[in-house]
N, CA, C and O of each residue as an XYZ file, in Angstrom:
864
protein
N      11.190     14.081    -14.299
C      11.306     13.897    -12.852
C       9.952     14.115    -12.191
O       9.239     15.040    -12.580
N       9.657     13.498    -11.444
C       7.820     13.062    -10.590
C       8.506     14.097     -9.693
O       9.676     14.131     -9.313
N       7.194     15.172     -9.380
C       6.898     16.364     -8.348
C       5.844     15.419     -7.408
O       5.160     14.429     -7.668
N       6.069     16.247     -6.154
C       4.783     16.362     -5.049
C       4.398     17.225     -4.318
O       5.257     17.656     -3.548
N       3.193     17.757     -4.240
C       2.773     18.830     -3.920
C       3.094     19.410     -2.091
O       3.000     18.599     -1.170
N       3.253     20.050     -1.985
C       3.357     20.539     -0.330
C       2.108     21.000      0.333
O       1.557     22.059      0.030
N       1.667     20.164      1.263
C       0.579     20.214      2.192
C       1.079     20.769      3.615
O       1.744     20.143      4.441
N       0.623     22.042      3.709
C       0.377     22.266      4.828
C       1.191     23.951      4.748
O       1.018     24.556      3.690
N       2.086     24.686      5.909
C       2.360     25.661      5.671
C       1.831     26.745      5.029
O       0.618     26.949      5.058
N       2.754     27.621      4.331
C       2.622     28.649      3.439
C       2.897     28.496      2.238
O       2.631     29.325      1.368
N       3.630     27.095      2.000
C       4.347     27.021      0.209
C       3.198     26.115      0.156
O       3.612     25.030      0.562
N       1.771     26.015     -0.190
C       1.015     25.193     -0.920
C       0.936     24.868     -2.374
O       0.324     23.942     -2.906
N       1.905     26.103     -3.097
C       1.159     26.168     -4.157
C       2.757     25.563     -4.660
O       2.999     25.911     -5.815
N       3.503     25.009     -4.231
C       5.093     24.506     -4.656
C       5.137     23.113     -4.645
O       4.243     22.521     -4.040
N       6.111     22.419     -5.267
C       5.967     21.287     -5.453
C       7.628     20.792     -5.124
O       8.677     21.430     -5.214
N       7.398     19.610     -4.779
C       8.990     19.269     -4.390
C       9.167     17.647     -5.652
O       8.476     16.695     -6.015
N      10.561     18.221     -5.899
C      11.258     17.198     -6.849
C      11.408     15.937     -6.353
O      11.990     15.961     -5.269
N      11.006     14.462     -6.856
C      11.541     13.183     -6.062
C      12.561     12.916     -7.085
O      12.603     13.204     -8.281
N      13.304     12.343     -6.374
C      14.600     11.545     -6.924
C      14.024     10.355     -7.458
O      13.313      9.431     -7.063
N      14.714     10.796     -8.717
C      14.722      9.129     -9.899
C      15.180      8.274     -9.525
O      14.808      7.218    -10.036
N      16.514      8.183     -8.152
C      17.193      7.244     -7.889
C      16.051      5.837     -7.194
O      16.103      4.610     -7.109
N      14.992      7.056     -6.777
C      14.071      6.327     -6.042
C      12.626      5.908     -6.548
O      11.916      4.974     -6.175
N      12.385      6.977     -7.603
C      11.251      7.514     -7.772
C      11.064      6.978     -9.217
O       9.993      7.232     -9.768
N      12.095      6.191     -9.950
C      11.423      6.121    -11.773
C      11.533      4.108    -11.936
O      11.644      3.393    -12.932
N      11.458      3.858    -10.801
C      11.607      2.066    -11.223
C      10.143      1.540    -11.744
O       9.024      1.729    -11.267
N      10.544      0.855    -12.829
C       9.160      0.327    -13.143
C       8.597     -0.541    -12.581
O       9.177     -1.179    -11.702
N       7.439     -0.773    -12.902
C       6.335     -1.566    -11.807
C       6.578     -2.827    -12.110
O       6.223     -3.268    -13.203
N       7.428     -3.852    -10.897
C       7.378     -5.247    -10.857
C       7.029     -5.910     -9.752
O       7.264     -6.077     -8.556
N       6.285     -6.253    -10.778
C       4.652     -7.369     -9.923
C       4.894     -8.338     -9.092
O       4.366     -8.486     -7.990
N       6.138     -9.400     -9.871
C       6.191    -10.101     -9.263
C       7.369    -10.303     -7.958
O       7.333    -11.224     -7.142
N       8.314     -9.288     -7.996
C       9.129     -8.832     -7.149
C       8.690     -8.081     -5.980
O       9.226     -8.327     -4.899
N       7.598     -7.019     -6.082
C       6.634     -6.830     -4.932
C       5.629     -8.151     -4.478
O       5.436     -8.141     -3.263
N       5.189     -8.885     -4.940
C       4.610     -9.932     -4.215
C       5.856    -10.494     -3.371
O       5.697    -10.599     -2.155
N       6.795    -10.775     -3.805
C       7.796    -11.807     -2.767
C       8.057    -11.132     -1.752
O       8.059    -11.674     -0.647
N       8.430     -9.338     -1.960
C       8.628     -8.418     -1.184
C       7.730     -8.915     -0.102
O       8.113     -9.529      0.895
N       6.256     -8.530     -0.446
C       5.076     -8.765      0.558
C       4.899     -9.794      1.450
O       4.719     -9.848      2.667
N       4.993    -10.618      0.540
C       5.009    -11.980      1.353
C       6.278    -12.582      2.370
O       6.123    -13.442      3.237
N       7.544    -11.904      2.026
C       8.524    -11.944      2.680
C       8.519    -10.968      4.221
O       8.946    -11.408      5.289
N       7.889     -9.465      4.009
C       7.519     -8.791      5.123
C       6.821     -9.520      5.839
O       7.207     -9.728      6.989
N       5.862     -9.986      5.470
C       4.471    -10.545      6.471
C       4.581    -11.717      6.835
O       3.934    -12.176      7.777
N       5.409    -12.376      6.152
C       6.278    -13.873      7.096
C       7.251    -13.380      8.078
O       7.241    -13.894      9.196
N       7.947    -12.608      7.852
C       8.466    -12.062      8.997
C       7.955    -11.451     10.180
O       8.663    -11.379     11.185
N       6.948    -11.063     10.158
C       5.994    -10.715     11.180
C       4.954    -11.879     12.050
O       4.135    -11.800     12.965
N       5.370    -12.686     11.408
C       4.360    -13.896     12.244
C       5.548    -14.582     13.320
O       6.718    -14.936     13.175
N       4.582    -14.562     14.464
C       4.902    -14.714     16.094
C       5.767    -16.047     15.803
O       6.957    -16.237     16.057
N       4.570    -17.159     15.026
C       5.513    -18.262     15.002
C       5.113    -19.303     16.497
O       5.634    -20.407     16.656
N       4.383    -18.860     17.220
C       4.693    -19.353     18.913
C       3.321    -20.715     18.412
O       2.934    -21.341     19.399
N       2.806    -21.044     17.374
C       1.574    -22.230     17.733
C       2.425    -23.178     17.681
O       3.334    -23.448     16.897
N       1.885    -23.816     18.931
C       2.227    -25.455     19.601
C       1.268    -26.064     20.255
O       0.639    -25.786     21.275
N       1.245    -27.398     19.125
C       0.604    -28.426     20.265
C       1.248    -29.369     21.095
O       2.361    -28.979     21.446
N       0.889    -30.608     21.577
C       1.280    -31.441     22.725
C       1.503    -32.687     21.781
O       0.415    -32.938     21.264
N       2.855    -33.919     21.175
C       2.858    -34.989     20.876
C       2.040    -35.566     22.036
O       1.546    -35.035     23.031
N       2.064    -37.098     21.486
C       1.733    -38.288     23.037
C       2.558    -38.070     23.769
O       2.154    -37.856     24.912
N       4.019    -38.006     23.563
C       5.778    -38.457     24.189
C       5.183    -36.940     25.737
O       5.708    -36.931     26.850
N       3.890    -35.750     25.223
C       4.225    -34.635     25.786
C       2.514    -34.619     26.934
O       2.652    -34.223     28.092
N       1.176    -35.032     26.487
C       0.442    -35.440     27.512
C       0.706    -36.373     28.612
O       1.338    -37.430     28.609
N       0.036    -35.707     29.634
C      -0.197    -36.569     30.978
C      -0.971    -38.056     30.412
O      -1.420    -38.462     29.341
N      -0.858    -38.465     31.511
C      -1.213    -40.006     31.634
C      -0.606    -41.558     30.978
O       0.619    -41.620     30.884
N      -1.180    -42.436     30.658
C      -0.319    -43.365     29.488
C       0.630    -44.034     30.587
O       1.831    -44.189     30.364
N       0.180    -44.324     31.481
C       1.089    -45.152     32.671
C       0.909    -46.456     32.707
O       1.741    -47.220     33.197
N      -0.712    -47.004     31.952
C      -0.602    -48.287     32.480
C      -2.045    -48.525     30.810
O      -2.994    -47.904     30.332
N      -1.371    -49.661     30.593
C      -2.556    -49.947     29.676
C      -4.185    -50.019     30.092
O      -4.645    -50.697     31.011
N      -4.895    -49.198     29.235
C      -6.284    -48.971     29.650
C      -7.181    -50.661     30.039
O      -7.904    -50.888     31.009
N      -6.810    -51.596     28.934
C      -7.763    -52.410     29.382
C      -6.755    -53.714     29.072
O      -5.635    -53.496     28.611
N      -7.216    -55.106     29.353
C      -6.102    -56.520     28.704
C      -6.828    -56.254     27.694
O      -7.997    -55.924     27.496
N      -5.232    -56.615     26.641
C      -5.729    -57.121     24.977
C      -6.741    -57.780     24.556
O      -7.386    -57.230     23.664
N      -7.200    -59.112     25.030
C      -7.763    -60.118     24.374
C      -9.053    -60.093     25.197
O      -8.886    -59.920     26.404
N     -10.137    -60.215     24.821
C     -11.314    -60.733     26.461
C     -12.301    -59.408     26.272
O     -13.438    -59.311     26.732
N     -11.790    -58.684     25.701
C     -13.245    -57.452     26.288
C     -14.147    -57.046     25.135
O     -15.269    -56.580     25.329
N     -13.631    -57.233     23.944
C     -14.755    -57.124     22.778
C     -14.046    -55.771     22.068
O     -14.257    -55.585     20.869
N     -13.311    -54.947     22.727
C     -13.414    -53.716     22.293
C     -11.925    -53.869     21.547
O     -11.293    -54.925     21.564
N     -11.467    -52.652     20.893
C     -10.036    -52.836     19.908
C      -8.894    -52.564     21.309
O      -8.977    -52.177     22.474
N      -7.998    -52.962     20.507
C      -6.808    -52.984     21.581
C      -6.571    -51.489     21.620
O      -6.861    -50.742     20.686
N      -6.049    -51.117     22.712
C      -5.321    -49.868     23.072
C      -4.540    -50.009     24.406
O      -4.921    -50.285     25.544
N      -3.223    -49.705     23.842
C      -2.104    -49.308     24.746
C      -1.885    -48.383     25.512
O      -1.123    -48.508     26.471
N      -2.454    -47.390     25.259
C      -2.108    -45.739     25.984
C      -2.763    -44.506     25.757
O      -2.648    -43.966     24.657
N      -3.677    -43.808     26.985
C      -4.646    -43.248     26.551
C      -4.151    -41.644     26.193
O      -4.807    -40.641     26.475
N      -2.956    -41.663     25.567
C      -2.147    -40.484     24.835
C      -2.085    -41.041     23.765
O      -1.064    -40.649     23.202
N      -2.738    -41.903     23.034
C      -2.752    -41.981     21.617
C      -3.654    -41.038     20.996
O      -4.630    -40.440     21.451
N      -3.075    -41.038     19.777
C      -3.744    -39.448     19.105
C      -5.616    -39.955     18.677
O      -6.562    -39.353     18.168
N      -5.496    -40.759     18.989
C      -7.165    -40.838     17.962
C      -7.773    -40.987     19.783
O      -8.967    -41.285     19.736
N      -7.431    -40.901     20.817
C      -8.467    -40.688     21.877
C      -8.434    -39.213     22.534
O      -7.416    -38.539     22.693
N      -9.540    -38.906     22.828
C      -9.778    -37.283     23.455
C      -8.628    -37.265     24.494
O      -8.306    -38.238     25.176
N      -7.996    -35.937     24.536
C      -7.282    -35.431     25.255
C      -5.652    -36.247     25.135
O      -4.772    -36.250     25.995
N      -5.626    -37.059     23.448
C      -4.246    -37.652     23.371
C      -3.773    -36.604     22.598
O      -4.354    -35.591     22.210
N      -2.304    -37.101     22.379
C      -1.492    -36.239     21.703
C      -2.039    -36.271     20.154
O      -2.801    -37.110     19.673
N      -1.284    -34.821     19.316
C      -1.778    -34.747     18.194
C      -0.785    -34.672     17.210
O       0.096    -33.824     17.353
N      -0.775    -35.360     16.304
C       0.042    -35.613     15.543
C       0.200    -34.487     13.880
O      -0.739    -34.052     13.212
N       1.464    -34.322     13.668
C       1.987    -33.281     12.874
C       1.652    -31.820     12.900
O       1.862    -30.985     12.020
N       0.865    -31.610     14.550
C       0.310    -30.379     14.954
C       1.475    -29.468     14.336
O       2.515    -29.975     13.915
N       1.213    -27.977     14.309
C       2.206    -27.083     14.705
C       3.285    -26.675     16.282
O       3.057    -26.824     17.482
N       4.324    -26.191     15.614
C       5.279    -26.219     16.880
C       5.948    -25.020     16.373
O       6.111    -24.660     15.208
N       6.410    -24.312     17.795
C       7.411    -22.711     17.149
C       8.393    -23.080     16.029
O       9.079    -24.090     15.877
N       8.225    -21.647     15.074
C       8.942    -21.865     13.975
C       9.460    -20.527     13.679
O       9.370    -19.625     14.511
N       9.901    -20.390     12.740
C      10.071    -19.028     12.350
C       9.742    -19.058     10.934
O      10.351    -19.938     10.326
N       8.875    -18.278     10.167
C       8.553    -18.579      8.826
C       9.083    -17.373      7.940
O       8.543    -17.211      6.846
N      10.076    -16.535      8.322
C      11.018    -16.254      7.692
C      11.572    -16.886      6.263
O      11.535    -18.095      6.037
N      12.031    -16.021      5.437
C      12.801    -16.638      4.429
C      13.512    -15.467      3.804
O      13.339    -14.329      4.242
N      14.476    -15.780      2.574
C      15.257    -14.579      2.724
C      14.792    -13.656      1.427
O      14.100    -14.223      0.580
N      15.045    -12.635      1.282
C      15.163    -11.884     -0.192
C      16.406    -11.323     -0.180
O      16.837    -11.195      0.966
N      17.147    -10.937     -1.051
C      18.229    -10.138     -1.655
C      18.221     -8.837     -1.472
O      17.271     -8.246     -1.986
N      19.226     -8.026     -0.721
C      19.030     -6.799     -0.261
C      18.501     -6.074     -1.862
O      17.427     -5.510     -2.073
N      19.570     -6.295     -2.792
C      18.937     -5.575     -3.908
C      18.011     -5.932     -4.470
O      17.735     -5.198     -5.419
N      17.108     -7.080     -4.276
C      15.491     -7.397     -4.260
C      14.574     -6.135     -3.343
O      13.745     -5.281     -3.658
N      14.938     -6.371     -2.640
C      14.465     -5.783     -1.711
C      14.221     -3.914     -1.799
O      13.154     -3.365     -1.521
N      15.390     -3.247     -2.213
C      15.611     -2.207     -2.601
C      15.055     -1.927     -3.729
O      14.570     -0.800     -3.838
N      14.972     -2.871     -4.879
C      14.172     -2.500     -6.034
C      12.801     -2.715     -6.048
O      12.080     -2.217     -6.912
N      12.255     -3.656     -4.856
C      10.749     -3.358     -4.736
C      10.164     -2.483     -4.207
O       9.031     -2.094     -4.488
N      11.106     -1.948     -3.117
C      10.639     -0.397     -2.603
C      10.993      0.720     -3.423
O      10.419      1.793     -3.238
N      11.764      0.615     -4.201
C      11.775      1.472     -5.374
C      10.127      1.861     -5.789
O       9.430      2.858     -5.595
N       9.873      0.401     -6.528
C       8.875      0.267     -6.901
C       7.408      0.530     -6.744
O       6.538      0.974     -7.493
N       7.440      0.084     -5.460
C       5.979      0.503     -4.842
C       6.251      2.167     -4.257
O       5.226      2.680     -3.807
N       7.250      2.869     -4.226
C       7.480      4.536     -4.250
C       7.215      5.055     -5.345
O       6.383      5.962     -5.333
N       7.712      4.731     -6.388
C       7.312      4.813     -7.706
C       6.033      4.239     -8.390
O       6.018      4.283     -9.620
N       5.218      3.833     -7.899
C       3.575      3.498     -8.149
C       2.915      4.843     -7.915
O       2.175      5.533     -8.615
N       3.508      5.011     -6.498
C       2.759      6.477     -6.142
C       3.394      7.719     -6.932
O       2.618      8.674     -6.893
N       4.391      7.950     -7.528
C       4.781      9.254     -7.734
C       3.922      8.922     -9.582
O       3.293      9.709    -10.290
N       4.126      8.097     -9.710
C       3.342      8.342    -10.821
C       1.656      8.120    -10.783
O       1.272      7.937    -11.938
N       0.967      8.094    -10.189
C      -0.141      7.883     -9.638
C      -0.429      9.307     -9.622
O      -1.438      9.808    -10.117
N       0.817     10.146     -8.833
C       0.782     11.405     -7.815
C      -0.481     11.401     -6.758
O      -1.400     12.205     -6.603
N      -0.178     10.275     -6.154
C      -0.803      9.502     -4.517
C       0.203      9.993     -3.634
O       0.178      9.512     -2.502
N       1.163     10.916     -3.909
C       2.051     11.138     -2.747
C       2.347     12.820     -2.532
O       2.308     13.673     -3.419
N       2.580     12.977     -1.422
C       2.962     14.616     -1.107
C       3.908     14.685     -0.157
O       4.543     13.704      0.231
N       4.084     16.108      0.364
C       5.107     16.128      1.161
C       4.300     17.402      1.846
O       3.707     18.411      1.464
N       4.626     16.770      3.043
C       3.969     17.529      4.253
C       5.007     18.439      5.423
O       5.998     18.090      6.064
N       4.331     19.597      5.348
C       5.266     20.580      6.092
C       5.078     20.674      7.298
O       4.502     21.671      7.731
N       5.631     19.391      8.383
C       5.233     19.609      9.517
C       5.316     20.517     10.876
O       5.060     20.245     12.049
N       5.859     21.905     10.126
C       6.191     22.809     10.731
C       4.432     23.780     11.120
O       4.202     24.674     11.934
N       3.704     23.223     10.325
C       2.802     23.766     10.260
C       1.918     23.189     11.532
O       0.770     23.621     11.638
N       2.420     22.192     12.541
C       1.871     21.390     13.081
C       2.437     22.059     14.913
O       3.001     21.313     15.714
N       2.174     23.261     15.159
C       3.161     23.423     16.447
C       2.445     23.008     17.983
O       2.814     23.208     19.140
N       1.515     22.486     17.524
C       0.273     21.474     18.389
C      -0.411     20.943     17.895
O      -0.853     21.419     16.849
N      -0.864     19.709     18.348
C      -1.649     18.704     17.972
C      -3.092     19.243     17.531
O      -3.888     19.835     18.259
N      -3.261     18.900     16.136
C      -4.869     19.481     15.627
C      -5.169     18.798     14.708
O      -4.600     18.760     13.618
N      -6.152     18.151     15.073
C      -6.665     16.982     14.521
C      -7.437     17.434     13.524
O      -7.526     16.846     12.446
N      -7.990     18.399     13.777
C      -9.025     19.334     12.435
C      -8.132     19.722     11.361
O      -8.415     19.594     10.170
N      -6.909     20.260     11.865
C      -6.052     20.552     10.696
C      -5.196     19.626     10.217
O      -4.286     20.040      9.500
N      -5.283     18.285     10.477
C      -4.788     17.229      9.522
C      -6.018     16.715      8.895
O      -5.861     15.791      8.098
N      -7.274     17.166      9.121
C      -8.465     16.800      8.395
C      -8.172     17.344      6.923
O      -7.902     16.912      5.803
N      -8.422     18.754      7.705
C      -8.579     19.518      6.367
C      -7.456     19.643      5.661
O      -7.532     20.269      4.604
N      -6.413     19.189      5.998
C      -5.074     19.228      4.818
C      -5.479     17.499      3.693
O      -5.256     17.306      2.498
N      -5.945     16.810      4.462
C      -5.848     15.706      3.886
C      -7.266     15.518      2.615
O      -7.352     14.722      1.679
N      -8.122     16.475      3.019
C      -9.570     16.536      2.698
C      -9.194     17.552      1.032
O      -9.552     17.179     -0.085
N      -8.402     18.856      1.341
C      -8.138     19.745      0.746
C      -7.394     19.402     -0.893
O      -7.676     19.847     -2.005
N      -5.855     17.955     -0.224
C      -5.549     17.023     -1.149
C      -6.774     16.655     -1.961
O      -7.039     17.125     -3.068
N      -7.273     16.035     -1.499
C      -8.298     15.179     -2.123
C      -8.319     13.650     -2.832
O      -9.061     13.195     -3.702
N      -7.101     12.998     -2.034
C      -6.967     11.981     -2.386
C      -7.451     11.071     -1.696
O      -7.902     11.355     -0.587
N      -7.491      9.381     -2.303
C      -8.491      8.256     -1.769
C      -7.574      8.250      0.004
O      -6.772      9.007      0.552
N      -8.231      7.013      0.364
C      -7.633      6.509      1.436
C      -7.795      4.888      1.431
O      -8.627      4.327      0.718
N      -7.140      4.378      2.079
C      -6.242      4.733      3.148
C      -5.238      5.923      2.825
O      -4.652      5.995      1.745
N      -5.118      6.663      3.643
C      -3.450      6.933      4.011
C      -2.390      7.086      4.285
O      -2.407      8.095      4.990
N      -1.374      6.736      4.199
C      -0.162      6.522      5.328
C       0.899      7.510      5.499
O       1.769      7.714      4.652
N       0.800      8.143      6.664
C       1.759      9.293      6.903
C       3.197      8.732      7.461
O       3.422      7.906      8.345
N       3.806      9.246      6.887
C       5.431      9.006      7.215
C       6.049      9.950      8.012
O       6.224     11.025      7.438
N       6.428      9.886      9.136
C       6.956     11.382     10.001
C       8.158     10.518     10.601
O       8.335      9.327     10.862
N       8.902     11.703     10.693
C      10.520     11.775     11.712
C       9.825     11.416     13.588
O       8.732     11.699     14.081
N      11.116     10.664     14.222
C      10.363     10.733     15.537
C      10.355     11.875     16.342
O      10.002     11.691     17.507
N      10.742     13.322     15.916
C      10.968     14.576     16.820
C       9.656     15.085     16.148
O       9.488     16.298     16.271
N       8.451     14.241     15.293
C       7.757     15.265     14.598
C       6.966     15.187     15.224
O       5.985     15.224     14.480
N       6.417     15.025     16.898
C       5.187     14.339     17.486
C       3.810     15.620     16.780
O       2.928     15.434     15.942
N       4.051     16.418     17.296
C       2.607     17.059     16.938
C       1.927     17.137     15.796
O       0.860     17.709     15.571
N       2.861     16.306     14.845
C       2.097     16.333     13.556
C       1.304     15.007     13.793
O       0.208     14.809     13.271
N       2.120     13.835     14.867
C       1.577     12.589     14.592
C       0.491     12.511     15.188
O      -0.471     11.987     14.626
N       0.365     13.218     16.968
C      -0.419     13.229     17.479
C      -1.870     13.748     16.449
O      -2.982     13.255     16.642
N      -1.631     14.696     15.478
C      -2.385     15.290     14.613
C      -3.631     14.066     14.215
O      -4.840     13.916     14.389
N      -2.156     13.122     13.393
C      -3.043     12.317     12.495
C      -3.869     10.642     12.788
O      -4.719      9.961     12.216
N      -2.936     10.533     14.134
C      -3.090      9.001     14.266
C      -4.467      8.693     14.753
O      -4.942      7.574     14.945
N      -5.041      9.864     14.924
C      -6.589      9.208     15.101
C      -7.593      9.617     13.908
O      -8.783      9.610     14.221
N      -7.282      9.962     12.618
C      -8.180      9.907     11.616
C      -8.556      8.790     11.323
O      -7.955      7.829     11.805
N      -9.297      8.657     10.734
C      -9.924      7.299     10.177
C      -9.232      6.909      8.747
O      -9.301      7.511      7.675
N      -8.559      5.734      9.077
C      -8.430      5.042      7.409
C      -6.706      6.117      7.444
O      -6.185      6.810      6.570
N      -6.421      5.900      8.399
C      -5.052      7.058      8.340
C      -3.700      6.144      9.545
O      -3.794      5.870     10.741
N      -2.407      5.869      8.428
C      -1.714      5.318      9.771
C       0.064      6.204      9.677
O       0.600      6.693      8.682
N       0.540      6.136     10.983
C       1.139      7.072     11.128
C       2.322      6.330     11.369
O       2.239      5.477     12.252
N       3.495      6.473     10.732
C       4.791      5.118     11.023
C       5.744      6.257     10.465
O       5.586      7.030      9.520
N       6.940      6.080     11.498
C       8.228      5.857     10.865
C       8.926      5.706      9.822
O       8.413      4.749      9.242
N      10.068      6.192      9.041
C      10.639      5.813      7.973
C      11.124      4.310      8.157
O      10.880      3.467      7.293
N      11.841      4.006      9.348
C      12.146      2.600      9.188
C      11.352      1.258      9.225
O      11.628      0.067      9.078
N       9.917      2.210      9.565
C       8.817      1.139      9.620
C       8.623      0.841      8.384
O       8.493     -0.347      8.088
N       8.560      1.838      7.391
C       7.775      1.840      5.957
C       8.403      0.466      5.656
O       9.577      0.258      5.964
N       7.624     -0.508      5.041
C       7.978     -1.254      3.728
C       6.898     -1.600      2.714
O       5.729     -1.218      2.662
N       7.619     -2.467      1.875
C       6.733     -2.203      0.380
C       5.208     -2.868      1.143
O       4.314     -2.514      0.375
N       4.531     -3.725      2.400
C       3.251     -3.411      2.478
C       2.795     -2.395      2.600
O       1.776     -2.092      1.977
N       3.352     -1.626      3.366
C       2.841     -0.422      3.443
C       2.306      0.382      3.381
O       1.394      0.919      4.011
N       3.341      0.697      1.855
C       3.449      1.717      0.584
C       2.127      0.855     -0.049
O       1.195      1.628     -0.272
N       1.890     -0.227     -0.313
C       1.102     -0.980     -1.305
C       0.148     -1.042     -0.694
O      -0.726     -1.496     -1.432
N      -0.494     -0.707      0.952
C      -1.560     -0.891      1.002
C      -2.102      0.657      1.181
O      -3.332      0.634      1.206
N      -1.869      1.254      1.240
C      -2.113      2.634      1.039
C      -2.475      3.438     -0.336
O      -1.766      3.359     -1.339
N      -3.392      4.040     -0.276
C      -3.715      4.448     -1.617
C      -3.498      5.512     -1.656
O      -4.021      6.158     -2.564
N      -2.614      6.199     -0.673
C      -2.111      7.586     -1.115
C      -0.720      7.526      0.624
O      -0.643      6.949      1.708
N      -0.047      8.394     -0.078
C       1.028      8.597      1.060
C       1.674     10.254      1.430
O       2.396     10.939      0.705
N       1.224     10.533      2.572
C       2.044     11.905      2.978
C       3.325     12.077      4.093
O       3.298     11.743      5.277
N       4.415     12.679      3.370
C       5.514     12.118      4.074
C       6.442     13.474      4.181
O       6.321     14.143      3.155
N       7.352     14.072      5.161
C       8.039     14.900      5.344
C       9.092     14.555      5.040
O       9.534     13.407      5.044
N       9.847     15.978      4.604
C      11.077     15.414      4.125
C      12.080     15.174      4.452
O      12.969     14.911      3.643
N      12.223     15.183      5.462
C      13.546     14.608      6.107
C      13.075     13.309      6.345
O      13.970     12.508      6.076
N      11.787     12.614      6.836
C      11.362     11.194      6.352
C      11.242     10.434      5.247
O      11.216      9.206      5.157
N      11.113     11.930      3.739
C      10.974     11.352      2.635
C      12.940     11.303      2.427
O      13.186     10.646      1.416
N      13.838     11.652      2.897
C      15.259     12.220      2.877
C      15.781     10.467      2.730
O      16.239      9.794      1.806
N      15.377     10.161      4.371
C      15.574      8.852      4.666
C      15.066      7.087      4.071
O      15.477      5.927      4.042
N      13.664      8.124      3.592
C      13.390      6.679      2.817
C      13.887      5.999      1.148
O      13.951      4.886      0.626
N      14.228      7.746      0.669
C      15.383      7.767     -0.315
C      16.327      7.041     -0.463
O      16.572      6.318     -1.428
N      17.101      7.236      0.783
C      18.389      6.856      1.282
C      18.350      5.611      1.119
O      19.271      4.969      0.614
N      16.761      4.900      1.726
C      17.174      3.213      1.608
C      16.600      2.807      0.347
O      17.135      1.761     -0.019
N      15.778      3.193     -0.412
C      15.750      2.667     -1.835
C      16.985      2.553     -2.812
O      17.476      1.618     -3.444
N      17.381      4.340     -2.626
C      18.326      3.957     -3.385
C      19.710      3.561     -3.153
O      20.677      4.005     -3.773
N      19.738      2.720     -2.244
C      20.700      2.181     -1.398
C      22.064      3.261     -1.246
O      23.212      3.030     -1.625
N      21.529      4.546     -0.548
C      22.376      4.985     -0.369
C      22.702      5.895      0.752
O      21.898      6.809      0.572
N      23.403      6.198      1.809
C      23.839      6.602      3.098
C      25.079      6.361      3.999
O      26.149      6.822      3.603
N      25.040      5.699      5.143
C      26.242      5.435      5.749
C      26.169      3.748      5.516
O      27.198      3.125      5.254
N      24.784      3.042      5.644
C      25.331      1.262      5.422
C      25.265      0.927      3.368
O      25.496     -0.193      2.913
N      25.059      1.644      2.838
C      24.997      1.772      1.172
C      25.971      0.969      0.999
O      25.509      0.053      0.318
N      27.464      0.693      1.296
C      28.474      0.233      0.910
C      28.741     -0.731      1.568
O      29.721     -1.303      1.093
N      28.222     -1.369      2.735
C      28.382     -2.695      3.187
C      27.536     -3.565      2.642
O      27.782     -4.748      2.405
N      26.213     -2.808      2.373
C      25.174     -3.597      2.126
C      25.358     -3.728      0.688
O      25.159     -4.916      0.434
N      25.675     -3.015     -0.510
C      25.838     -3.745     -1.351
C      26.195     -4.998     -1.842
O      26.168     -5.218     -3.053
């Protein structure tokens, strides 16, 4: 069973147990890429649009007569090959969404949780230790670790003074359990997380809580 060390408080020198349910999936590569790429399509706005001809001004009256002037024919100065005509197969709102399988989904966050516990890129942070915002003392807890960065802290939303702590370190980002997903976790080279945040992110790997049984 993968331990993580406790940062911060008085129990430094203790280590907390992760759950296998969450914590022992092996590393799949290609199931975290779809993961990834499925998050970050979901995050795109989607809003680029251009203008067809059917959608520029003008095009009321033919520019010049057909036959007589030397130059090529043209009908309408919203054709796409003249400045300021419409453009053809431009982009238009979309949604670039697509789907994955909840239990896809669950086993890649398995996965990229389990990168870190075996890495031991991850800890658990006692944000009790935090009873005002101190930015020096999320330095030196994070410095003391001694692990790379980026890092991504995981906190409960009643935990403000730990967040206020961290969200202005450098190379340091501060999210939610329901924010976490496998980018996240994967772009982070180390992760510190409390446990009632690490409680919850459990819960959704290993598909288990109050929606565990619908969502299966």
């Amino acid at each position: 069973m993968a331990e993580a060390p406790i940062l911060g408080g008085t129990a430094t020198a203790k280590k907390v147990k992760l759950d296998d349910a969450a914590f022992s999936e092996r590393f799949r590569r290609s199931l975290l890429h779809e993961s990834v790429r499925a998050e970050q399509a979901a995050r795109r706005r989607g809003t680029a649009a251009t203008k067809t001809r059917g959608m520029v001004s003008g095009g009321g009256a033919k520019p010049w007569r057909q036959k007589g002037t030397g130059r090529a024919r043209a009908g309408s100065n919203r054709s796409p090959i003249w400045t300021g005509g419409g453009t053809v197969f431009g982009p238009h709102p979309r949604s670039y969404t697509f789907k994955v399988n909840r239990k896809e989904r669950r086993a890649a966050l398995r996965s990229a949780l389990s990168l870190h516990a075996e890495r031991e890129s991850i800890a658990i942070l006692d944000a009790s230790a935090f009873s005002a915002p101190k930015t020096r003392q999320a330095l030196e807890l994070l410095a003391g670790w001694g692990q790379a960065r980026p890092t991504l802290v995981v906190l409960g939303a009643e935990e403000s003074a730990a967040a206020l702590s961290f969200r202005n370190l450098d190379r340091v980002t501060v999210a939610h359990p329901e924010d976490v997903g496998v980018t996240e976790l994967l772009r982070a080279a180390s992760v510190v997380i409390t446990e009632p945040a690490l409680a919850e992110l459990t819960a959704r790997a290993a598909a288990r809580g109050r929606h565990a049984e619908t969502e299966a």
